[in-house]
C-alpha positions as CSV (number, residue, x, y, z in Angstrom):
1,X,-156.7,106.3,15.1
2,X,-155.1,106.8,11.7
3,X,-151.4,108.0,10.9
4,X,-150.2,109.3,8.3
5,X,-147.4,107.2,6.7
6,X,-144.1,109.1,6.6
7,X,-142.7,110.4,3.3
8,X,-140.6,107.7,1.5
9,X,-137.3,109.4,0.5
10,X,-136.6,110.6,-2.8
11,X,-133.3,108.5,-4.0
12,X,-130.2,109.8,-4.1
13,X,-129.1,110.9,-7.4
14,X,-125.8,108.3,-8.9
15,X,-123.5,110.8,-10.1
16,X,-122.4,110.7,-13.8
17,X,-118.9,111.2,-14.4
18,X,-117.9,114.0,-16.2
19,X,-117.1,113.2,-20.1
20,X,-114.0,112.9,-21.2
21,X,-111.8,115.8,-23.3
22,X,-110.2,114.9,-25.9
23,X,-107.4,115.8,-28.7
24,X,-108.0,114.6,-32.4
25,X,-104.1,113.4,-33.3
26,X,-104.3,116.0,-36.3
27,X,-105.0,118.9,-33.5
28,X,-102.0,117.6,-31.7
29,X,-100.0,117.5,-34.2
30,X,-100.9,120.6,-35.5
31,X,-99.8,122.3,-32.4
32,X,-96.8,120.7,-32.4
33,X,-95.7,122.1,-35.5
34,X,-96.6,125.5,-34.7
35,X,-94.7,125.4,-31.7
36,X,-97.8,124.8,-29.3
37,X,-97.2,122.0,-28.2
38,X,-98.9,121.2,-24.8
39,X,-97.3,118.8,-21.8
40,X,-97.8,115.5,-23.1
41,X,-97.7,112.4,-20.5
42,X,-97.6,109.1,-21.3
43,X,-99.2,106.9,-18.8
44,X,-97.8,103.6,-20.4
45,X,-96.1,101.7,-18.6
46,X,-91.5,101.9,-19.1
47,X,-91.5,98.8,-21.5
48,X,-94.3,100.4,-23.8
49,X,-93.1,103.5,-23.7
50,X,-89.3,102.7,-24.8
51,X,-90.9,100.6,-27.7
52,X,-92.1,104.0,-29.2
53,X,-93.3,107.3,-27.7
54,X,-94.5,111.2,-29.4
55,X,-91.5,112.8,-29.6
56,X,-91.0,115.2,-26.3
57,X,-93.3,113.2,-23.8
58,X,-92.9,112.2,-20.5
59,X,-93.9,108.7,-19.4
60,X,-95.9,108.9,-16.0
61,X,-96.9,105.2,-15.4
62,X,-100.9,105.4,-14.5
63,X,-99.8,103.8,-11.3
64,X,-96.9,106.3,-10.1
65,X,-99.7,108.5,-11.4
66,X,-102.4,107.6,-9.2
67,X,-99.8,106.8,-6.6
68,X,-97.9,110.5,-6.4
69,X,-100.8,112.9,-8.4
70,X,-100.3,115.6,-5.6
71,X,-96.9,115.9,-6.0
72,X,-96.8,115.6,-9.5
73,X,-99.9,118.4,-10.2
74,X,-97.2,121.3,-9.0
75,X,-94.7,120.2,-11.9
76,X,-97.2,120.3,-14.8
77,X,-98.1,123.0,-16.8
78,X,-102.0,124.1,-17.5
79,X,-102.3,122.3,-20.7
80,X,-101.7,118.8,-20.5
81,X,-102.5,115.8,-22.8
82,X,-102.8,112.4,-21.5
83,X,-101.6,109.6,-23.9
84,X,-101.8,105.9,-23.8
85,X,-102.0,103.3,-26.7
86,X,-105.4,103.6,-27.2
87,X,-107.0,106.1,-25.0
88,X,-108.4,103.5,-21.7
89,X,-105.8,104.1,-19.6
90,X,-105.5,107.8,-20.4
91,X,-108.9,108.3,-19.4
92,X,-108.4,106.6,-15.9
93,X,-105.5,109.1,-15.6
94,X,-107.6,112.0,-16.3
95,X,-110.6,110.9,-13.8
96,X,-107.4,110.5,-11.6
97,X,-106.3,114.2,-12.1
98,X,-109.5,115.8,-12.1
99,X,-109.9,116.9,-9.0
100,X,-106.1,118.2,-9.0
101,X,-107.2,122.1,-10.4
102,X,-105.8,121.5,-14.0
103,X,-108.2,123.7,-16.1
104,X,-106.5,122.1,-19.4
105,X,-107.1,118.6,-19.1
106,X,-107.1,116.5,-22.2
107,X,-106.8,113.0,-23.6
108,X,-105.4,112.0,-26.9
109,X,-108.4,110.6,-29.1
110,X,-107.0,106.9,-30.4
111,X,-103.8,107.1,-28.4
112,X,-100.8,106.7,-29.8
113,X,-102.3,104.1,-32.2
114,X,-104.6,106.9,-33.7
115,X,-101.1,109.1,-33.7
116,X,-99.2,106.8,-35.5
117,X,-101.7,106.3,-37.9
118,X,-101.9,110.1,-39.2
119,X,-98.2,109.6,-40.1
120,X,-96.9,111.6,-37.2
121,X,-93.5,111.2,-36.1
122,X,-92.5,108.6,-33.3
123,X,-89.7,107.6,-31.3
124,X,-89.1,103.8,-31.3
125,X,-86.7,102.1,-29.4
126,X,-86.6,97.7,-29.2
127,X,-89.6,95.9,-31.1
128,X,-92.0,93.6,-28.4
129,X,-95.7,92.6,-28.7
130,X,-98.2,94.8,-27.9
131,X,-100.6,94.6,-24.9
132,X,-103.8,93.6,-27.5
133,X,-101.4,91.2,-29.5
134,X,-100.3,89.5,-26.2
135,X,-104.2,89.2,-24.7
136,X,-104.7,87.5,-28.1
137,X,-102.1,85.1,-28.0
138,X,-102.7,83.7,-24.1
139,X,-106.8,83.8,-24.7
140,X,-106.4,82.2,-27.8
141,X,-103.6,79.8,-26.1
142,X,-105.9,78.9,-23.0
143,X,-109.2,78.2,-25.4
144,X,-107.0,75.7,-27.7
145,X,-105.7,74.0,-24.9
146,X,-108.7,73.6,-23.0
147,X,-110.5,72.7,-26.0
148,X,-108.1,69.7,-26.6
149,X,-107.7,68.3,-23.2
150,X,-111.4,68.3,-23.0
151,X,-111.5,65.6,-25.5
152,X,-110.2,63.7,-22.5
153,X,-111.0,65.5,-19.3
154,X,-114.5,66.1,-19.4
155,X,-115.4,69.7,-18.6
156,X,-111.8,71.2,-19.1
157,X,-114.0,73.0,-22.1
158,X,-115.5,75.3,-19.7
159,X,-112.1,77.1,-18.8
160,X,-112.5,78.6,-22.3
161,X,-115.7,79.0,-22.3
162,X,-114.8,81.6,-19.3
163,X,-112.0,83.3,-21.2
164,X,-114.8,83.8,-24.0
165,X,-117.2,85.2,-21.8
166,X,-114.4,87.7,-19.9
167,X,-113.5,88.9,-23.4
168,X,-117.2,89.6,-23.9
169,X,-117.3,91.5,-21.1
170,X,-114.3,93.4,-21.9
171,X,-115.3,94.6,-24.9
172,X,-118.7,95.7,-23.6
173,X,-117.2,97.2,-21.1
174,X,-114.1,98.8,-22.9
175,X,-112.0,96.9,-20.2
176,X,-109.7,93.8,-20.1
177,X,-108.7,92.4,-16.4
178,X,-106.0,90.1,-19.0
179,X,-104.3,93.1,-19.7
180,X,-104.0,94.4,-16.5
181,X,-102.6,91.1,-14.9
182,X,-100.1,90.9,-18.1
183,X,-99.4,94.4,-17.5
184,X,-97.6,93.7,-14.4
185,X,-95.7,91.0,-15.7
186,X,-91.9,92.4,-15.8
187,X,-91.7,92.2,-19.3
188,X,-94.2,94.6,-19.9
189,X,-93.1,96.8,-17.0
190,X,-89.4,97.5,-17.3
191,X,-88.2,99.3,-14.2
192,X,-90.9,101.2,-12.2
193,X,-89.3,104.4,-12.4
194,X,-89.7,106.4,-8.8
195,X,-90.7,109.6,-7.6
196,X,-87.7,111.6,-8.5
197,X,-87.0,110.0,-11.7
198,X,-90.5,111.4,-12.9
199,X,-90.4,114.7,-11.7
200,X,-86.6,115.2,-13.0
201,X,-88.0,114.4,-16.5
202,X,-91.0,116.6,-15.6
203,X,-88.9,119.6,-14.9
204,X,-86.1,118.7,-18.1
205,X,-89.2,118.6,-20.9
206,X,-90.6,121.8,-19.4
């Protein structure tokens, strides 16, 4: 006696993240000057913030962010923009926040890069090496070396070889795991600030 095979289920739809709003840095700024200006948070981490910030931010470190975003959500105002140095991080920070109830959340286009670039005004504080200008230097370091000592040690080659291919996949994936690790290197961090620290600053820029 036949059966009649049992319906094959439909696959479950892979939900698509929601796109990302952003602020031009002429928009910004042009709200700034009209006395408009919305809560900006800078999710870079202490060192990069202190080397130069938007005058009137708050640095939130995307980790104390992530950490601490339910305590933070009830000392921010509706309109928020998310600055970083490029815009990466900011968007984490937003996919981070967007369940939080904020109905104004946006991300500055080109971080402060794009900013600076328009001219705007910045506060800067001791000179160091950016985060692309270090990944730079230590792929470039690690390629050189490896590509020396594998005049003698056959195969060392490869190690750069690996660095090539991790950049490659960084840039197609707008990512960089070599930032991240040299991130958390303390020269790049600075003093984590804690809980109360950030929300003091919340509450004194409001």
């Amino acid at each position: 006696m036949s059966t009649t095979p049992a319906p094959i289920p439909a696959p479950t739809p892979t939900p698509v993240p929601a796109p990302s709003h952003g602020l031009t840095p002429a928009a910004l700024h042009r709200l700034v000057q009209e006395g408009r200006a919305p809560r900006l948070l800078d999710v870079r981490t202490p060192a990069e913030f202190r080397t130069s910030h938007i005058p009137g931010s708050s640095n939130v470190p995307l980790d104390t962010l992530r950490e601490h975003r339910a305590e933070l959500v009830a000392h921010l105002d509706e309109d928020v923009v998310l600055v970083c140095r490029s815009g990466q991080r900011a968007a984490q920070a937003e996919r981070a926040l967007a369940g939080t109830g904020l109905p104004n959340l946006r991300v500055l286009q080109g971080g402060i890069v794009a900013w600076e670039a328009t001219g705007a005004p910045v506060n800067r504080g001791p000179e160091r090496w950016d985060m692309e200008r270090q990944v730079r230097l230590v792929a470039g370091s690690i390629v050189l070396t490896t590509g020396l000592v594998g005049v003698f040690v056959p195969g060392a080659h490869l190690i750069g070889t690996a660095v090539g291919a991790g950049l490659t996949y960084a840039a197609l994936t707008n990512s960089c795991a070599m930032g991240v690790l040299l991130s958390r290197l303390p020269y790049n961090r600075g003093p984590r600030p804690d809980l109360r620290t950030v929300i003091a600053e919340l509450r004194s820029t409001r």
